[in-house]
Phi, psi and omega in degrees: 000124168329157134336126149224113200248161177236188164204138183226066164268154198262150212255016188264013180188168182269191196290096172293172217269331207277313175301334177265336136319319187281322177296310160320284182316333184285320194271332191299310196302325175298298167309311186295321168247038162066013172288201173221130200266107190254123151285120193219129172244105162297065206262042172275321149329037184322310143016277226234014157238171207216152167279348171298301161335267200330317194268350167282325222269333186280348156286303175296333161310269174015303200270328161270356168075030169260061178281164197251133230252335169229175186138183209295156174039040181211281216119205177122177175263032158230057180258159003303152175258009163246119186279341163311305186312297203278036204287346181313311180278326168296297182318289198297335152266348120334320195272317196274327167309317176273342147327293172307342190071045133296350195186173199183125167347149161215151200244000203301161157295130190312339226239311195281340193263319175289335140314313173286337206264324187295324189285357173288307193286350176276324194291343196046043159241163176287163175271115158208154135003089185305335166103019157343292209266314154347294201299320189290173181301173163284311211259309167305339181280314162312318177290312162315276179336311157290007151248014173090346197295147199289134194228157151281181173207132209230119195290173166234121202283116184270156174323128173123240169229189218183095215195150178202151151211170193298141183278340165259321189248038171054241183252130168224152202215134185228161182277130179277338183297349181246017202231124195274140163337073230265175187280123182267325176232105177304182164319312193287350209080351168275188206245124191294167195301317166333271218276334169296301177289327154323292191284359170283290201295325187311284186270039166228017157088000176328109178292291151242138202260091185247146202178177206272141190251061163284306182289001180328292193304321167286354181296303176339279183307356187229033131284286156000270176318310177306328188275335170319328187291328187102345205273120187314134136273128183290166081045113174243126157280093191255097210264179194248168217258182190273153191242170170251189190292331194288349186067029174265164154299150183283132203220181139354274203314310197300324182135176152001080174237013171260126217284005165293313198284305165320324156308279175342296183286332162114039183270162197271124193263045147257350138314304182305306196288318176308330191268305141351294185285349186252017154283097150121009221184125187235119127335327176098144178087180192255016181289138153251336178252152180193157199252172179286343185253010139296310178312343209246288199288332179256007163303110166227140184304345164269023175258347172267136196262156192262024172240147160321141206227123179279140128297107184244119205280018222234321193243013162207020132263023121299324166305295196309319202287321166271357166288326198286312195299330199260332162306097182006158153259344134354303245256321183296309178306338190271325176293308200288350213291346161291313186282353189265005179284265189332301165294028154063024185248016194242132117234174215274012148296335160321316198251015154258268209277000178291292217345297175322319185272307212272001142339295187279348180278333147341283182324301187326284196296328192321308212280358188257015199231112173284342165239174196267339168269005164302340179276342165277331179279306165296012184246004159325298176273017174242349175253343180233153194259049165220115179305125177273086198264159190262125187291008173265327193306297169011260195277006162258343168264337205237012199240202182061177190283338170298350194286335184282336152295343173297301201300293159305330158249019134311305193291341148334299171320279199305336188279001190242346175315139162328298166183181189262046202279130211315325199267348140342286210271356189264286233275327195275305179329320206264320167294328187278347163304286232266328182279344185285301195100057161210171189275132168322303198295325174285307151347297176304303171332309197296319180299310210290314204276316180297318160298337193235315187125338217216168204257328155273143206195171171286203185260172219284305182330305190291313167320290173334290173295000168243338121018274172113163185293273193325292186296312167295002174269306178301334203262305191308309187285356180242005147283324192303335189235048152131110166308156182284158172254133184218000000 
């Protein structure tokens, strides 16, 4: 049988890098043996989840390029995909659980239960669930019912162990003597996280389970159920969790961890996913860039490793950086083409008859740009004839007395030149350097901040030439005889 894996995030917050690594790892395992990837919002937390939460988180997926093969706005045949939808199938399995004697009423009181738990911990024992309600009668149970009183439904955790194993971390074994009678169905009637996700996975067929290994602890229990249930167990991944540089779990205090704000800030999400799959996961070998659909070939759950993974954002603005280098310019101008609108630089000649040169200007810009809107501001002085010059470049390049005669007879040169083929136009700079009786780097400064604006630039000579003669003659001769006041 194919796979069939989920991701079940609850909707009390937008997607975070650690819920889109679990995801990621889910889909890729799908894609990879031909399966199926189930999107599920666990949105029993009415409280704290929102529909805005659902549509960030479905947006980022979106965005990360994890689509979902059944789930909110696709179908499928174990739907709803909202557990708000499925309280019906919870109850009713609850029901059948306490029928069976798997599970049992529990009538204490909230006040009353905190109260014990307090007097334990004062007392410096541990706490667990005297089994009160266990004790009743057949006839105490009818009554309380027959009077309406608000009851839980508490599973009954039986003697021995409890052991599975992990596809990362191997046989895991837990004392059941340490597992409390815990709650499935509160007082209100929802169904606690145990048991919903259990009868979710049960009928919608999850083969294996992969997620974060924070559920470690919840696992037991929720072996427990499938087999009360009658239910095949899946398979558990348990992976390991993401860290900030400090070796804390990853948070807030670290910077950035919702995977909108990095779409926001201009990260590439074939970067996101490439940085994303090697945390906590090794392909074998020193390869580091991968496209997604290497990553779809070479993923397997015995590549994740059973140590904590730093997010180092230093190392996924290296990813963006090489992602951005490896995209068609096609493919960049069509990502770029709202903002070069909004900064007044775009026509639609770029992606005909432009198309070649501004290609090659690309080519230039690409290996310096850690985001893809690092490409707007240097692509200014090749798409527009009017310079933005930066006032420090100025005055440390552009100033004292010589410069508007350097600068005029460089522009001389350069209007007589053949054309601007880069080690030509290097070798006529450096003669014309060498009769002023100055160094070639101060010319070269001078050109640059006068052609571009700017004191850094790619290198120049290549720069000059796509530029063009005519524009770069123009640019030298309207520094020469005064920068604009801007």
């Amino acid at each position: 049988m194919p796979p069939r894996v989920r991701f079940a995030p609850s909707p009390t917050g937008y997607l975070h890098v650690g819920g889109a690594r679990t995801a990621l790892f889910n889909w890729l395992y799908a894609r990879r043996h031909g399966g199926t990837f189930i999107l599920r919002i666990e949105d029993t937390d009415v409280a704290r989840s929102s529909d805005d939460m659902v549509s960030g988180i479905l947006s980022s997926l979106t965005w990360l390029g994890l689509t979902w093969d059944e789930g909110p706005g696709v179908g499928g045949p174990h739907g709803p995909y909202f557990q708000t939808e499925r309280l019906d199938k919870y109850r009713a399995a609850a029901d059948r659980l306490v029928a069976s004697g798997h599970a049992y009423f529990c009538y204490c009181r909230p006040a009353d239960l905190k109260a014990k738990r307090d007097a334990a911990e004062a007392a410096g024992s541990a706490w667990s669930y005297d089994r009160t309600c266990k004790a009743l009668s057949v006839e105490d149970i009818a009554a309380r019912e027959a009077a309406g009183t608000p009851r839980a439904v508490r599973f009954l955790v039986p003697a021995g162990t409890t052991s599975f194993t992990d596809l990362v971390r191997g046989h895991i074994e837990f004392a059941r003597e340490h597992i409390d009678d815990f709650v499935i169905i509160r007082s209100d009637g929802f169904p606690t996280y145990h048991l919903s996700v259990v009868v979710d996975d049960v009928e919608m067929e999850i083969t294996q389970v992969v997620r974060g290994d924070d559920h470690i602890s919840n696992t037991p229990k929720q072996v427990l159920l499938y087999e009360a249930l009658g239910a095949p167990v899946p398979e558990f991944a348990h992976v390991p969790l993401i860290l900030g540089p400090d070796k804390k779990r990853l948070s807030k205090r670290h910077g950035a961890t919702a995977v909108g704000d990095y779409e926001t800030q201009g990260y590439l999400p074939e970067a996101m996913i490439n940085f994303l799959a090697l945390l906590g996961w090794s392909p074998g070998g020193n390869q580091e860039l991968y496209s997604r659909d290497e990553l779809i070939e070479r993923f397997t759950l015995d590549g994740i490793s059973g140590g904590n993974a730093v997010f180092n954002t230093e190392k996924l603005d290296w990813f963006n950086q090489q992602h951005i280098i490896r995209l068609s310019n096609d493919d960049v101008l069509h990502r770029l083409q709202t903002e070069l609108r909004l900064a007044g630089q775009w026509r639609d000649t770029l992606l005909n008859t432009e198309f070649e040169w501004v290609s090659r200007v690309l080519d230039l810009l690409k290996p310096r740009a850690r985001k893809l809107a690092d490409l707007i501001a240097p692509l200014r002085a090749f798409l527009l004839d009017d310079v933005v010059y930066d006032e420090a470049a100025v005055a440390k390049h552009l100033s004292g007395p010589d410069v508007r005669e350097r600068l005029l007879a460089w522009a001389a040169v350069v209007a007589e030149l053949p054309s601007l083929e880069p080690a030509a136009t290097e070798a006529a700079l450096r003669s014309v350097a060498e009769a002023r009786g100055i160094k070639a780097g101060i010319l070269i400064h001078g050109t640059r901040v006068a052609v571009t604006g700017q004191a850094v630039s790619p290198g120049l000579f290549e720069v000059l030439e796509l530029v063009g003669k005519e524009r770069v003659v123009a640019r030298l001769t309207s520094a020469a005889n005064g920068v604009p006041a801007r």
